[in-house]
PDB file with one MODEL, atoms N, CA, C and O in Angstrom:
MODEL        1
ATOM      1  N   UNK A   1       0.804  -1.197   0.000  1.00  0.00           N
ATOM      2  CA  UNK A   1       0.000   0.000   0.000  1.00  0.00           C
ATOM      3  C   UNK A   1       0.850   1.265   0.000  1.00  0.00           C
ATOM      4  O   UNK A   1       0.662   2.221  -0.753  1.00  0.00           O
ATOM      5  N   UNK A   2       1.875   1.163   0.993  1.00  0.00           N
ATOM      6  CA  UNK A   2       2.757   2.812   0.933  1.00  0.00           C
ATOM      7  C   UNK A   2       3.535   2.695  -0.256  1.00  0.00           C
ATOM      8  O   UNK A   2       3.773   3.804  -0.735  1.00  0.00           O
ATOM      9  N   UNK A   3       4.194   1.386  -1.143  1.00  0.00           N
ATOM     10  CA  UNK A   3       4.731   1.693  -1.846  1.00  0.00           C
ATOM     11  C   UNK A   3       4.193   2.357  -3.328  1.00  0.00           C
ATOM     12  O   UNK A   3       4.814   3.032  -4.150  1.00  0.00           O
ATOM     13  N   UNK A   4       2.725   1.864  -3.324  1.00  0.00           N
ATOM     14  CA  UNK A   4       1.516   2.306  -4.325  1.00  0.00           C
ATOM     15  C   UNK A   4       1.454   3.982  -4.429  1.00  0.00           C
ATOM     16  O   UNK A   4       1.677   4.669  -5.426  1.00  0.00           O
ATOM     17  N   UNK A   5       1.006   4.503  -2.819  1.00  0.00           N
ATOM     18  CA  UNK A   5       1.336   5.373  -2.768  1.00  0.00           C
ATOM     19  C   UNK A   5       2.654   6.365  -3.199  1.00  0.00           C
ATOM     20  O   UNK A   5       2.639   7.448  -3.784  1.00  0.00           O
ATOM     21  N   UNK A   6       3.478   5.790  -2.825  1.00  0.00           N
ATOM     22  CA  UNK A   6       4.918   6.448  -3.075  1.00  0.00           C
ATOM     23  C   UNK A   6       4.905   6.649  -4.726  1.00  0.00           C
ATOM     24  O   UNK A   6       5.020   7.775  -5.211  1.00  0.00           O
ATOM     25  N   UNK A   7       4.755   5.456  -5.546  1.00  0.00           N
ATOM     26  CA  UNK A   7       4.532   5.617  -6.975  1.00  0.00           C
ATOM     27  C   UNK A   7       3.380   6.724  -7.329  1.00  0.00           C
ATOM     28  O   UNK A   7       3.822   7.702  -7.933  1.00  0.00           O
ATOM     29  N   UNK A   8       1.867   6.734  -7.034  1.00  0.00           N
ATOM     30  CA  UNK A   8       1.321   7.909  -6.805  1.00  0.00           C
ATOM     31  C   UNK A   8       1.921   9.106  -7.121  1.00  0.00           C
ATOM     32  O   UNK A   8       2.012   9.733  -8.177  1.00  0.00           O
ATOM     33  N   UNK A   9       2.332   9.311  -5.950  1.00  0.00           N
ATOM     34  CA  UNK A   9       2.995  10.234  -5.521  1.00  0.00           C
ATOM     35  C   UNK A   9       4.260  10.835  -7.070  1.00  0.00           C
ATOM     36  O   UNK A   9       4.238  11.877  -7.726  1.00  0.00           O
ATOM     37  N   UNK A  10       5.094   9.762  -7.137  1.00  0.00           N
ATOM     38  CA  UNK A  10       5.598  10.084  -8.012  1.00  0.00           C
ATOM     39  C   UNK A  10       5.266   9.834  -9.452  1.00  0.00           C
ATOM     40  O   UNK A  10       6.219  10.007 -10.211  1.00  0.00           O
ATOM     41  N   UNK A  11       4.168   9.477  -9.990  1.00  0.00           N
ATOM     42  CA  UNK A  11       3.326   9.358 -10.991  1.00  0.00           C
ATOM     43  C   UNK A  11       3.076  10.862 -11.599  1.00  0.00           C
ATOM     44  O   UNK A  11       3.409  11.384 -12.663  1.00  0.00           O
ATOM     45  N   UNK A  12       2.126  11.467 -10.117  1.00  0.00           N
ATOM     46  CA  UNK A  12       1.602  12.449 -10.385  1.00  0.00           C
ATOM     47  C   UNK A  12       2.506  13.845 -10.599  1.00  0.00           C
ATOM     48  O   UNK A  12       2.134  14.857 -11.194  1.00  0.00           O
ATOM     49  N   UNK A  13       3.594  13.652 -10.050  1.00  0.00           N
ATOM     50  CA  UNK A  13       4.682  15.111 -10.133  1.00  0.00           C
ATOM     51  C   UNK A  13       5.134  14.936 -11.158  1.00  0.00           C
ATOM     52  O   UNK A  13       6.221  15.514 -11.151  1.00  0.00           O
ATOM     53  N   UNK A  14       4.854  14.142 -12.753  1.00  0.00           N
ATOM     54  CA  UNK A  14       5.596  13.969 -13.693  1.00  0.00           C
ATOM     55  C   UNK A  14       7.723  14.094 -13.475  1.00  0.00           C
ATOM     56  O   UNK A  14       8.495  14.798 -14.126  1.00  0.00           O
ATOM     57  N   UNK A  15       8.004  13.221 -12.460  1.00  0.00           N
ATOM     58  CA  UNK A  15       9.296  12.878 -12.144  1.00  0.00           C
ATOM     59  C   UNK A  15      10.554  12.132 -12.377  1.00  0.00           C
ATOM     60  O   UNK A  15      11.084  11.502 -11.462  1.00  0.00           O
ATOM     61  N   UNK A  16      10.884  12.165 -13.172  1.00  0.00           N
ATOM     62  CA  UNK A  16      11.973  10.604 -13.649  1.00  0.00           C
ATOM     63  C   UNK A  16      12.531  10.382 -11.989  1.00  0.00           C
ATOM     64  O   UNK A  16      12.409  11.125 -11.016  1.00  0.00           O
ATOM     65  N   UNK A  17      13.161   9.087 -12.126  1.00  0.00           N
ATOM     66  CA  UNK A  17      14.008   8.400 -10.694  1.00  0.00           C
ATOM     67  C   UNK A  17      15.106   9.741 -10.319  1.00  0.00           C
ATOM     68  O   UNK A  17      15.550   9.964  -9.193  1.00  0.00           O
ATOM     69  N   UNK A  18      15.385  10.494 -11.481  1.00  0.00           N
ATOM     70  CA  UNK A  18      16.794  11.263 -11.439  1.00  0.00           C
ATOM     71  C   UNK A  18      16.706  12.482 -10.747  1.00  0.00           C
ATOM     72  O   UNK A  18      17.646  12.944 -10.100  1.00  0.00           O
ATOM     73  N   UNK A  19      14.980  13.325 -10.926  1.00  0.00           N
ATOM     74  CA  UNK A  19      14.747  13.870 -10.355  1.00  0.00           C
ATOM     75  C   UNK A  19      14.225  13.425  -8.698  1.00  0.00           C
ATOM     76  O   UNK A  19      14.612  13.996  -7.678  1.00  0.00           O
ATOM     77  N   UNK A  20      13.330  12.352  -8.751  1.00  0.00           N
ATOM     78  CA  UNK A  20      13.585  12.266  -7.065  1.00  0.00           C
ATOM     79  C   UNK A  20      14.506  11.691  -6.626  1.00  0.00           C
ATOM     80  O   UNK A  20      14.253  11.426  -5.451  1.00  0.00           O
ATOM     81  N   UNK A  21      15.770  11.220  -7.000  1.00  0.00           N
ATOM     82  CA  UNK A  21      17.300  11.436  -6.483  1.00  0.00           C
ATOM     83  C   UNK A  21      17.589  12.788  -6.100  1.00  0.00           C
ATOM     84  O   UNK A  21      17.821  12.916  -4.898  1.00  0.00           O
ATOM     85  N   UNK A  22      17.615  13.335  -6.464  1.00  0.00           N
ATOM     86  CA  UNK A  22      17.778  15.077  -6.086  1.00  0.00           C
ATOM     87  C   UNK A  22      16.956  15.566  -5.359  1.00  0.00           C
ATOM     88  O   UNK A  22      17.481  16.134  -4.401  1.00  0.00           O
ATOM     89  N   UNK A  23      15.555  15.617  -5.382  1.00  0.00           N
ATOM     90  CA  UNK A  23      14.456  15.532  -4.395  1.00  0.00           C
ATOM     91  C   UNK A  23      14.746  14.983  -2.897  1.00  0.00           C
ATOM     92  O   UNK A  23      14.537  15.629  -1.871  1.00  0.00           O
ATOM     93  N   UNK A  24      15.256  13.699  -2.965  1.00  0.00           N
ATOM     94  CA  UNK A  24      15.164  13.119  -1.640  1.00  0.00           C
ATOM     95  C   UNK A  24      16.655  12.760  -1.099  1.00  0.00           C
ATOM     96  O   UNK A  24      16.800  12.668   0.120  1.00  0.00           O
ATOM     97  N   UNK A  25      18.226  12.468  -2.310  1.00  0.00           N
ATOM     98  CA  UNK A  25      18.931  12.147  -2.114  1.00  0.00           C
ATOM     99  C   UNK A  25      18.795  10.188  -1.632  1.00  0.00           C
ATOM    100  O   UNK A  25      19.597   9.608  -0.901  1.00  0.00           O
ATOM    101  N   UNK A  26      18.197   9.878  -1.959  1.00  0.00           N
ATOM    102  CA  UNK A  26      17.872   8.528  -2.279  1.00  0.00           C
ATOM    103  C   UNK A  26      18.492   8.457  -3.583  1.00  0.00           C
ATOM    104  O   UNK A  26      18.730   9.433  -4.295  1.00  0.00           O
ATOM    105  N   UNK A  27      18.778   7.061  -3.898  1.00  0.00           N
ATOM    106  CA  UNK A  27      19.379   6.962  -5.264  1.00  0.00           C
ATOM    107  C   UNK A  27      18.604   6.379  -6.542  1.00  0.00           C
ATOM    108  O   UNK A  27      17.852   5.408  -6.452  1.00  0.00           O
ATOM    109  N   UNK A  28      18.803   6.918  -7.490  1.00  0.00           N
ATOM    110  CA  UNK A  28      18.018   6.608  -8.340  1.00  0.00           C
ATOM    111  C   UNK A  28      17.397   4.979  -8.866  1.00  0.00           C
ATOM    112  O   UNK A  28      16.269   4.656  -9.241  1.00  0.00           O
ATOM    113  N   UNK A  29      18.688   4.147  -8.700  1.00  0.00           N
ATOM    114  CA  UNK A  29      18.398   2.916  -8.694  1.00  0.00           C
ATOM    115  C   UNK A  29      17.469   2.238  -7.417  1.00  0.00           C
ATOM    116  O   UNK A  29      16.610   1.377  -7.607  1.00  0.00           O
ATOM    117  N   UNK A  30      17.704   2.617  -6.531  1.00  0.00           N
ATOM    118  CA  UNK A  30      16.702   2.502  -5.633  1.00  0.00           C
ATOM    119  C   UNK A  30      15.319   2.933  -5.971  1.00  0.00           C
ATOM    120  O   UNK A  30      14.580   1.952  -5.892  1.00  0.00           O
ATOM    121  N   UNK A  31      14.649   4.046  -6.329  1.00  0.00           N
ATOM    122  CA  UNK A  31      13.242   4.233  -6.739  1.00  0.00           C
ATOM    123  C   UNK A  31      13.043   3.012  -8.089  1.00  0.00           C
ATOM    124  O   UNK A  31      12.118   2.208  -7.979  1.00  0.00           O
ATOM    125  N   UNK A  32      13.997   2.947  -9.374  1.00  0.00           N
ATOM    126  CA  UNK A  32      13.709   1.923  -9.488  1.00  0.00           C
ATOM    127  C   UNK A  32      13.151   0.856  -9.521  1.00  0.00           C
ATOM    128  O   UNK A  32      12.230   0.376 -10.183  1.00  0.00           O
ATOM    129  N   UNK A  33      14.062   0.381  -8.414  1.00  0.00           N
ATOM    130  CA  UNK A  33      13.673  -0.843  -8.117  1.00  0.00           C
ATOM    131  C   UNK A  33      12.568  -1.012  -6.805  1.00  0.00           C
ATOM    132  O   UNK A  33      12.290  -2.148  -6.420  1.00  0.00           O
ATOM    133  N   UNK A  34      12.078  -0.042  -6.276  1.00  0.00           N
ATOM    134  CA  UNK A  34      11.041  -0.129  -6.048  1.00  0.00           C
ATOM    135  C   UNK A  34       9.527  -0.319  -6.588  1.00  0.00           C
ATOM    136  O   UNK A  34       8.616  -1.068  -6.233  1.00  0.00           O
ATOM    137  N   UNK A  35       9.681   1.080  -8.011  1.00  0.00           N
ATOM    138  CA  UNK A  35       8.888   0.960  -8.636  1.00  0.00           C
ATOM    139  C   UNK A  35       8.361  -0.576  -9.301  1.00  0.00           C
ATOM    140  O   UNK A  35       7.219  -1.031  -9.359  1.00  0.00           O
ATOM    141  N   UNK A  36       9.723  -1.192  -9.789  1.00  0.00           N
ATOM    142  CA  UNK A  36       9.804  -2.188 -10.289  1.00  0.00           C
ATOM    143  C   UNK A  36       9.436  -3.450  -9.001  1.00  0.00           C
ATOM    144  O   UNK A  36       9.825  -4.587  -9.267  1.00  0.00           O
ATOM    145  N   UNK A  37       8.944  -3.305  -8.090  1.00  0.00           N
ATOM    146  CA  UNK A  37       8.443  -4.422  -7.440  1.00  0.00           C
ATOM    147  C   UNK A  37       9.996  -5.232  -6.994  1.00  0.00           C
ATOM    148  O   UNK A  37       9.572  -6.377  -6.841  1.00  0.00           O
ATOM    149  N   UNK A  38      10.799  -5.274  -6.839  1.00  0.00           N
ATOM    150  CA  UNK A  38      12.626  -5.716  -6.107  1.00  0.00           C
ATOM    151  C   UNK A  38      12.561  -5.351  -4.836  1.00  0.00           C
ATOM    152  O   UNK A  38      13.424  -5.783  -4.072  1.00  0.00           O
ATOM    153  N   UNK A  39      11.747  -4.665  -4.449  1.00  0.00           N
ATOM    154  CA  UNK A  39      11.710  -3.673  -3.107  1.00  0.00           C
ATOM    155  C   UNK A  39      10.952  -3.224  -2.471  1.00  0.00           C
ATOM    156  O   UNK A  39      10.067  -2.484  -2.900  1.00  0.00           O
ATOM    157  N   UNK A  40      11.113  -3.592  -1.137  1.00  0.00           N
ATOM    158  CA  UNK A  40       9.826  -2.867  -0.517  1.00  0.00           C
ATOM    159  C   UNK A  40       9.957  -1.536   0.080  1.00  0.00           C
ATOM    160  O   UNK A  40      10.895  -1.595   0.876  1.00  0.00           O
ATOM    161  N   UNK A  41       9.442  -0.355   0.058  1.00  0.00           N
ATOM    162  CA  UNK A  41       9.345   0.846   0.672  1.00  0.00           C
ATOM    163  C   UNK A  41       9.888   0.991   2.090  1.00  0.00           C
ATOM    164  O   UNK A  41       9.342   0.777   3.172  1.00  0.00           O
ATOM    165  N   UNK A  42      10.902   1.340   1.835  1.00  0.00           N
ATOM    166  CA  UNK A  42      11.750   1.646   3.901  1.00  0.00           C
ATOM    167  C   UNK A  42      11.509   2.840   4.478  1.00  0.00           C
ATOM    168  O   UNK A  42      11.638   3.669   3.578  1.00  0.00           O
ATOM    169  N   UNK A  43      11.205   3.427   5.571  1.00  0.00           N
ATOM    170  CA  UNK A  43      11.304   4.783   6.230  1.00  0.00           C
ATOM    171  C   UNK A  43      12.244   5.761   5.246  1.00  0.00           C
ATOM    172  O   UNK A  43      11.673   6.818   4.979  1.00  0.00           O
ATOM    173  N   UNK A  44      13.401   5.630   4.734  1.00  0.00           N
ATOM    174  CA  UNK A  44      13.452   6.503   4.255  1.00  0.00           C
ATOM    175  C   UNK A  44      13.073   7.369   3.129  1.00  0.00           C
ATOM    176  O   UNK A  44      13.005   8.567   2.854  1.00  0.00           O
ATOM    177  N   UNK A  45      12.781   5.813   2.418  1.00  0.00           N
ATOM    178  CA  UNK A  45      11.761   6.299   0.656  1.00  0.00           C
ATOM    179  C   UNK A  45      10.421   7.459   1.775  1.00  0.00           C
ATOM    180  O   UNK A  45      10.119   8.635   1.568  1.00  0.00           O
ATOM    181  N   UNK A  46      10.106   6.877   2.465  1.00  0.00           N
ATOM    182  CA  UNK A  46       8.762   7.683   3.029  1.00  0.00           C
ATOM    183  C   UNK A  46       9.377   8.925   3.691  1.00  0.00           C
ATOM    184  O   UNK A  46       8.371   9.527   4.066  1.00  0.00           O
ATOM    185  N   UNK A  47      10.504   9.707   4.077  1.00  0.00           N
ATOM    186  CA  UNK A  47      10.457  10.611   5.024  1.00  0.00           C
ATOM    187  C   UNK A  47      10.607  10.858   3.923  1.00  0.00           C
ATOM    188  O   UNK A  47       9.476  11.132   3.521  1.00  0.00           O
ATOM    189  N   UNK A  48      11.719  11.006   2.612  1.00  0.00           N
ATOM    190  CA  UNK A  48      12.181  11.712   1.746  1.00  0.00           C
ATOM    191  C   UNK A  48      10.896  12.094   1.074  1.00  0.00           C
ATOM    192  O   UNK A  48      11.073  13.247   0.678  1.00  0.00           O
ATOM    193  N   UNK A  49       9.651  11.683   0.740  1.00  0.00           N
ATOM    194  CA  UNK A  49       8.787  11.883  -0.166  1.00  0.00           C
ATOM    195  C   UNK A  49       7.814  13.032   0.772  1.00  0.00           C
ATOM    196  O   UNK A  49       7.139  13.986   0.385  1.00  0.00           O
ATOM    197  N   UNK A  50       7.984  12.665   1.713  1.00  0.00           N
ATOM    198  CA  UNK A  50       7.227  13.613   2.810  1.00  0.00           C
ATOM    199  C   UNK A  50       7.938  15.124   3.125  1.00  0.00           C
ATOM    200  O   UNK A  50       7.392  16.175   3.459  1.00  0.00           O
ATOM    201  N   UNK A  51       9.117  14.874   2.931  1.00  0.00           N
ATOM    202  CA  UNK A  51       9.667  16.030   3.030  1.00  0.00           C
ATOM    203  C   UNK A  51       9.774  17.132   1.390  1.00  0.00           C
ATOM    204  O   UNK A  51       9.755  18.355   1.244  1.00  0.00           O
ATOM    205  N   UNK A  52       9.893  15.917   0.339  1.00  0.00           N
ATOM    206  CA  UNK A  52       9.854  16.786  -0.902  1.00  0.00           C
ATOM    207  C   UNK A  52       8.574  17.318  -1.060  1.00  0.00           C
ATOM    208  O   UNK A  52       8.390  18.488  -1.398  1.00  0.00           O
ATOM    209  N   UNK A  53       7.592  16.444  -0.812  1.00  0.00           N
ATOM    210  CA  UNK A  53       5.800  16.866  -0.971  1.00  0.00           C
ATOM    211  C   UNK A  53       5.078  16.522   0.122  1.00  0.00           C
ATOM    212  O   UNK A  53       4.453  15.466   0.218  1.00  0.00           O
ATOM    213  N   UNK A  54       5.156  17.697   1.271  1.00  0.00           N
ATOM    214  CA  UNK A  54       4.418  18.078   2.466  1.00  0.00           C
ATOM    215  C   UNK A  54       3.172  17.541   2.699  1.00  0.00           C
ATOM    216  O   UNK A  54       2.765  16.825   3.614  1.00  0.00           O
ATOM    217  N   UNK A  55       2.362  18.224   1.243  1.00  0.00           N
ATOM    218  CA  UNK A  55       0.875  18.532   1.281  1.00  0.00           C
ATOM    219  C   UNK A  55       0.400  16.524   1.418  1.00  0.00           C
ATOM    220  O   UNK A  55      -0.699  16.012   1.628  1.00  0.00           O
ATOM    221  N   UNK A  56       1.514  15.990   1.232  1.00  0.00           N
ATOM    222  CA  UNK A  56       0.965  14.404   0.764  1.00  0.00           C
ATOM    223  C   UNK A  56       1.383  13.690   1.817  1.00  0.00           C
ATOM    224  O   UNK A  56       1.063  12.503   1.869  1.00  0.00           O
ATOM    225  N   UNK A  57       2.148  14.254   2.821  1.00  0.00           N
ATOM    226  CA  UNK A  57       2.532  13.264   4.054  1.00  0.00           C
ATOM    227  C   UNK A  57       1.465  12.318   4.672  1.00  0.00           C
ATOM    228  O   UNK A  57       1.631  11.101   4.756  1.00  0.00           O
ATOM    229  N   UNK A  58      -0.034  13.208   5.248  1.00  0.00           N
ATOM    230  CA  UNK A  58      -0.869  12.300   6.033  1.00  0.00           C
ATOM    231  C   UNK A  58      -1.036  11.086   4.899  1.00  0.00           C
ATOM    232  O   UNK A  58      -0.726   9.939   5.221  1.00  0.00           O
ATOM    233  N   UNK A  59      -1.604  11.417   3.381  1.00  0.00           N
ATOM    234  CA  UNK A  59      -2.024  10.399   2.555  1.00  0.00           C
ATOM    235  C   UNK A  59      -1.261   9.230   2.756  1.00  0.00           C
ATOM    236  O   UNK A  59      -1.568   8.127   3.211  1.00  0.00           O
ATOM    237  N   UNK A  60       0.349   9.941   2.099  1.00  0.00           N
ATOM    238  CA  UNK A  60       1.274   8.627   2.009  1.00  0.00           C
ATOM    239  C   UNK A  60       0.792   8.209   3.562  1.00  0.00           C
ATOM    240  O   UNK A  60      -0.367   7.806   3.456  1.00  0.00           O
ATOM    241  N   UNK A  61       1.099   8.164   4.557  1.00  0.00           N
ATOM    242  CA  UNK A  61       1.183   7.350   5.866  1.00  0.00           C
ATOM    243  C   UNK A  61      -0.204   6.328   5.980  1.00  0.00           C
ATOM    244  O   UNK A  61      -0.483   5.129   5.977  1.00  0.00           O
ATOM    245  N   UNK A  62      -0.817   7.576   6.074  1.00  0.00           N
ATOM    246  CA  UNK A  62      -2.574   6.369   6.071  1.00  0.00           C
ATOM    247  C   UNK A  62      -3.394   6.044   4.919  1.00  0.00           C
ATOM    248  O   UNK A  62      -4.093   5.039   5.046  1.00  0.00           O
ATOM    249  N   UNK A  63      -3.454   6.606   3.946  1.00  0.00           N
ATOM    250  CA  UNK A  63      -4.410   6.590   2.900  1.00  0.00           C
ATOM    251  C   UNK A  63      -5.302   7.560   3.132  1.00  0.00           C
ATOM    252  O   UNK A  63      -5.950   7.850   2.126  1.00  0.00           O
ATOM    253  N   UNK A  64      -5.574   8.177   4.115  1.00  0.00           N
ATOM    254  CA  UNK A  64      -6.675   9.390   4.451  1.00  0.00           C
ATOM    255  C   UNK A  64      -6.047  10.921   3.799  1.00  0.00           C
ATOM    256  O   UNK A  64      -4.947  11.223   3.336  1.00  0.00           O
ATOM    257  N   UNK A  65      -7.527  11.817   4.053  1.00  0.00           N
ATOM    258  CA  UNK A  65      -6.844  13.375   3.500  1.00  0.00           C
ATOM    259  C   UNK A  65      -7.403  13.711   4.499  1.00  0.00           C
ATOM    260  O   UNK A  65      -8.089  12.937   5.165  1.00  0.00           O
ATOM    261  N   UNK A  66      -7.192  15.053   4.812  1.00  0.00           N
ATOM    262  CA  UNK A  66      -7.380  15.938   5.690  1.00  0.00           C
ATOM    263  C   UNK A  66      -7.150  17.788   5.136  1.00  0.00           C
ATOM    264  O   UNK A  66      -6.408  18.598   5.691  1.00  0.00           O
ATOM    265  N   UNK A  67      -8.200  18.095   3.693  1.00  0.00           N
ATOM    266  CA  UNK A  67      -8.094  19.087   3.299  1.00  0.00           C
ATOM    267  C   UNK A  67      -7.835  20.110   3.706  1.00  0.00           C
ATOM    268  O   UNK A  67      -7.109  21.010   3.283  1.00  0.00           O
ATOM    269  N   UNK A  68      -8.712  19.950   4.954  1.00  0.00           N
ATOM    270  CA  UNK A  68      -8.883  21.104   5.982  1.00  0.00           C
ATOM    271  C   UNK A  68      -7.616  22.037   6.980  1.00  0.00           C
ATOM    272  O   UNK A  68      -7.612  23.075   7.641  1.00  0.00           O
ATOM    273  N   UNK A  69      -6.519  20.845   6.576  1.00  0.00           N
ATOM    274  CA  UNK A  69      -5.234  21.622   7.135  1.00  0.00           C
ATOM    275  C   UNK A  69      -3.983  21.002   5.868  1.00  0.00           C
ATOM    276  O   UNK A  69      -2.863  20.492   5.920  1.00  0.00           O
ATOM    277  N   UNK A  70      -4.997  21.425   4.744  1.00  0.00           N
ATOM    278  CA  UNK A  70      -3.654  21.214   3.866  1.00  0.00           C
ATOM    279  C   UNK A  70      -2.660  19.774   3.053  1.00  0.00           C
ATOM    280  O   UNK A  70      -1.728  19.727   2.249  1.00  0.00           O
ATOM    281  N   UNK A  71      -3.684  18.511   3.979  1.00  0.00           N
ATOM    282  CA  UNK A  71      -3.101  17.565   3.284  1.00  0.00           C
ATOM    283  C   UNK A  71      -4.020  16.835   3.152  1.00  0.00           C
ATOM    284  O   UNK A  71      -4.922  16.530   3.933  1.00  0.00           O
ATOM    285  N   UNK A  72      -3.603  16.255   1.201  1.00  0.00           N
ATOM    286  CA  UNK A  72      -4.373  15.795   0.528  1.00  0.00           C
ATOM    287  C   UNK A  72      -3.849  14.568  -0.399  1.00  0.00           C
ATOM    288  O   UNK A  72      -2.851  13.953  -0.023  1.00  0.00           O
ATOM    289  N   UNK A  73      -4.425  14.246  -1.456  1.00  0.00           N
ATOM    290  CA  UNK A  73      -4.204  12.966  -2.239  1.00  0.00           C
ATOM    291  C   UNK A  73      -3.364  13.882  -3.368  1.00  0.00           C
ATOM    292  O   UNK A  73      -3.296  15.108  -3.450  1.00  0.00           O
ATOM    293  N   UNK A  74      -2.906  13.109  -3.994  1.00  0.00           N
ATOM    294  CA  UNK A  74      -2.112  13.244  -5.602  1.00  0.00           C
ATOM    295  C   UNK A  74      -3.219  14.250  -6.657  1.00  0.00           C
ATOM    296  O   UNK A  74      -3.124  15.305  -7.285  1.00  0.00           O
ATOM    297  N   UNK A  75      -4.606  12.876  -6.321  1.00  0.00           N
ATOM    298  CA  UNK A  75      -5.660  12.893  -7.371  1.00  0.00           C
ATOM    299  C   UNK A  75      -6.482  14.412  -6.782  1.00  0.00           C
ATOM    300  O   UNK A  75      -7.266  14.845  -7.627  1.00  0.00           O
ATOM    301  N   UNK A  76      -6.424  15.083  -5.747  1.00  0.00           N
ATOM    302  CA  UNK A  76      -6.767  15.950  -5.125  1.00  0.00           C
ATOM    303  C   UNK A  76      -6.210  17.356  -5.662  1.00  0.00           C
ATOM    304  O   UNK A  76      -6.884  18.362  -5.885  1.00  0.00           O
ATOM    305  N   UNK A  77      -5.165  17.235  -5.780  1.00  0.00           N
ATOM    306  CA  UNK A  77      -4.638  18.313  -6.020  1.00  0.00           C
ATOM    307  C   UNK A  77      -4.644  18.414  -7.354  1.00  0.00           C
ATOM    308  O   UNK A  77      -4.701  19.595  -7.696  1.00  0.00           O
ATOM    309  N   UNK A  78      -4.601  17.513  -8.422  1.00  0.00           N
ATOM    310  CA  UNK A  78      -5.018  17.474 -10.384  1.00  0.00           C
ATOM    311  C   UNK A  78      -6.596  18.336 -10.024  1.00  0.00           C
ATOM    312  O   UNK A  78      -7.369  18.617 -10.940  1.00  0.00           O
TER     313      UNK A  78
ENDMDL
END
């Protein structure tokens, strides 16, 4: 589920791996091979994505939004 999210996430920011290498300092082969199913999502794929895109922290963690103070879905903000 968080790693769904995490793809989400980076679906929707139109992002290559190269840019969220730079984004998060995670390495590019790592998103990867996440994307690619090799990997499962660790605390840091999640702080880094939380820290590049704020507004998406509660989502990524629970699947919930909470408009009302700013955090929302991917599909929320299109």
């Amino acid at each position: 589920m968080i790693r769904d999210r995490l793809i989400a996430i980076w679906d929707s920011q139109g992002l290559s791996a190269t840019d969220l290498e730079k984004l998060t300092g995670i390495d590019r082969s790592n998103w990867y091979s996440l994307r690619n199913g090799r990997r499962r999502a660790n605390e840091d794929d999640i702080q880094g994505i939380a820290k590049a895109f704020p507004q998406f922290a509660y989502w990524l963690t629970t699947g919930l939004t909470a408009p009302e103070i700013g955090q929302i879905s991917p599909e929320q903000e299109q």
